[in-house]
Structure formats: structure tokens, C-alpha cells
N, C-alpha and C positions, 0 to 999 in steps of 0.2 A: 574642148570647152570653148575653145575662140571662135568655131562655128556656131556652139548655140547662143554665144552671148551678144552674134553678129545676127541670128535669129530672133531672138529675142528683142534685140533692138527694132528688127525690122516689124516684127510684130504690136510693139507698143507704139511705133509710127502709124501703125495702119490701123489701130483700133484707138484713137486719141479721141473719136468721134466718143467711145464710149467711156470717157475718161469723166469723173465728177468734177475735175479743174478746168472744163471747159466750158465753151458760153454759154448762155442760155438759150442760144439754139443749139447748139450740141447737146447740153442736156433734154432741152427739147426733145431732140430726136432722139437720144437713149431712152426716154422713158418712152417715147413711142416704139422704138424698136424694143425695146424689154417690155413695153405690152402686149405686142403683137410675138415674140415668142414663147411669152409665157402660155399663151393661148395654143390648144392644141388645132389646129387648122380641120374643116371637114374631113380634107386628106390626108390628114396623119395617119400613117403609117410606121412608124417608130424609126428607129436608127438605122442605118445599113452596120450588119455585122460580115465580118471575115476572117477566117482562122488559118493563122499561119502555123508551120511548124517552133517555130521558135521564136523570142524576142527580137531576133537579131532578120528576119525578114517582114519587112513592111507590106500591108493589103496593098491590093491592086487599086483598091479606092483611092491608094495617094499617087497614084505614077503622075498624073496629071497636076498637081498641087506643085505650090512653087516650094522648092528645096527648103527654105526655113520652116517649112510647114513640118515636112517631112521630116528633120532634125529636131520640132518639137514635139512631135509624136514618137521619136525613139529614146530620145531622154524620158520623158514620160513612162514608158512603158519600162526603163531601167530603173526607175525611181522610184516603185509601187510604196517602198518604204517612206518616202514622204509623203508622194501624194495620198493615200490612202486617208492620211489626216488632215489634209488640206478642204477646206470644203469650194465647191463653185457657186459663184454669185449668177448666174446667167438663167436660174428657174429649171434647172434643167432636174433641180429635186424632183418638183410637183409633174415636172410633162413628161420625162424618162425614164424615173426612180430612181436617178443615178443616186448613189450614196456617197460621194469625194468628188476631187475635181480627176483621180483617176480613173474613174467610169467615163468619163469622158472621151478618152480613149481608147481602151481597156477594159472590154464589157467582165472575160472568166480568165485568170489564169487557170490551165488543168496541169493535172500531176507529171505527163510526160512531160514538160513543157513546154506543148504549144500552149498557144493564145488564140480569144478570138478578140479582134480590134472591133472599136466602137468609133461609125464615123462622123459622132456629133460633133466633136472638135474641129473638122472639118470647116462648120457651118458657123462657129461662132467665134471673135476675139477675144470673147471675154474668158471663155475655157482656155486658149492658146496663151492668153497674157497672163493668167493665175498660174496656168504649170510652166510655161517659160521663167516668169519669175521666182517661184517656188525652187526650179532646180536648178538656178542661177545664185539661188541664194542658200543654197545647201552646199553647192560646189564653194562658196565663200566661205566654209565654214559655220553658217549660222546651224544652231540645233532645230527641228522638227518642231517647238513649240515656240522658239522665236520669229519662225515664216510662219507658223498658223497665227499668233498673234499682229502681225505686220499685215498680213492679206486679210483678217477679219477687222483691223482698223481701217486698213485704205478699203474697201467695199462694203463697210457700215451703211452708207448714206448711196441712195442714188443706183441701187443693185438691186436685185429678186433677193427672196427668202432664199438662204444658205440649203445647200444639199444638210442632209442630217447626218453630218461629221461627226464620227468619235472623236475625242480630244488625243493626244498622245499621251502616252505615259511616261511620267516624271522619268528619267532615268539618266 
């Protein structure tokens, strides 16, 4: 955990650009970058998928990515239990159909259990800082409806339309 929460660190450093506490030209440029991804480009082509045998080996799409990348895509993919009710702010609803901020990473689990991985996350801070935070704050302790509530506060203002997240249930 003191890997991802050294990942996680590194991750909300590098996406501060797309933080709504920053200036008005950072906001500037978030809303211009969250225009220009909401938009699906001529070339769109969809996500890069890869299936691995199991959770516990990562696509070949991440060998090159820098290790906290990499450690946020595996907590991720061990967390489907949160994130599944997590939703992503980054529009990645309306352009990939993602349905949580675990599509993001994590297109199918199947029953043997492999995976095929989803490498939108890759491309965006805003997916990487919602599930870093999300299983930074599970490993705290917090309940599945206390991070959906805290990640749908802080990304109210200043983010895309929410993927179409189920809520948790009470339990």
C-alpha cells in the first residue's frame, strides 16, 4: 500500500493541471482539455484492449508507462469491488461507454479468470487520480459509499457528465 499511496501521490502531482483549485488558466486548460476529449476525434478508434490470464499480470500496453501507472492499474483491477461504484468524471461515459471509473481499466472480467484490460486510463489523469484515490481511501478504511460520496463532491463542478454509476448498496 506504501507503493500506491507513493503512486498516487505522484499521480495527483501530475494531474494538478486538472484540479478545479487551480487557476484560471488551469481551469482554462481543463475545460479545454475536457472539451477536446469529450469529443470523439475523426480518428477515433476506441480503446486499446488486452487480455491477460489473470489479474495478477499486467498488458504489454503498460511496460513502457512509469511504475505508479502501472501500480494504479493493478490496484484497480484488485478493487472491481469499489470501483465498479465509483463513477469517472473525464466524459469517458458518452465517448467509451465506460460504465465506472473501472472500465477504465478493466474492459470484461471472464469466468476463468482472465481479464481483458482497457488502456484508457493510460491516457487520462483524471481516471488514474479517481481510482488511485478511491483505493487509497478504501485501504483507509472508508466504506464504498463514503468514496462515492467524496469523489462525486470534489468532481461536481469543473468535470464531464459522470459515467452512469450504480450507487452501492446500503450494507
Amino acid at each position: 500500500m506504501k507503493k500506491l499511496a507513493l503512486a498516487a501521490s505522484c499521480m495527483i502531482i501530475l494531474t494538478v493541471g486538472c484540479s478545479k483549485t487551480g487557476t484560471q488558466e488551469n481551469n482554462a486548460q481543463h475545460k479545454e482539455e475536457q472539451h477536446h476529449h469529450n469529443e470523439k476525434p475523426s480518428f477515433f478508434q476506441g480503446d486499446l484492449r488486452e487480455e491477460t490470464a489473470s489479474v495478477e499480470v499486467l498488458p504489454s500496453f503498460l511496460k513502457d508507462k512509469p511504475e505508479d501507472m502501472q501500480l494504479i492499474y493493478s490496484a484497480a483491477a484488485q478493487h472491481k469491488e469499489v470501483l465498479e461504484y465509483i463513477p469517472c468524471y473525464c466524459g469517458c461515459g458518452t465517448s467509451a461507454g465506460h460504465k465506472s471509473s473501472y472500465n477504465c481499466f478493466v474492459y470484461e472480467n471472464k469466468e476463468d479468470g482472465s481479464l481483458t484490460w482497457d488502456d484508457h486510463g493510460t491516457r487520462c489523469g483524471v481516471c488514474l487520480e479517481i481510482a488511485a484515490t478511491s483505493v487509497m481511501e478504501y485501504s483507509k478504511g472508508k466504506s464504498v459509499e463514503e468514496i462515492r460520496l467524496m469523489i462525486d463532491e470534489a468532481y461536481k463542478e469543473g468535470y464531464s457528465t459522470p459515467t452512469p454509476t450504480p450507487k452501492p448498496e446500503n450494507g
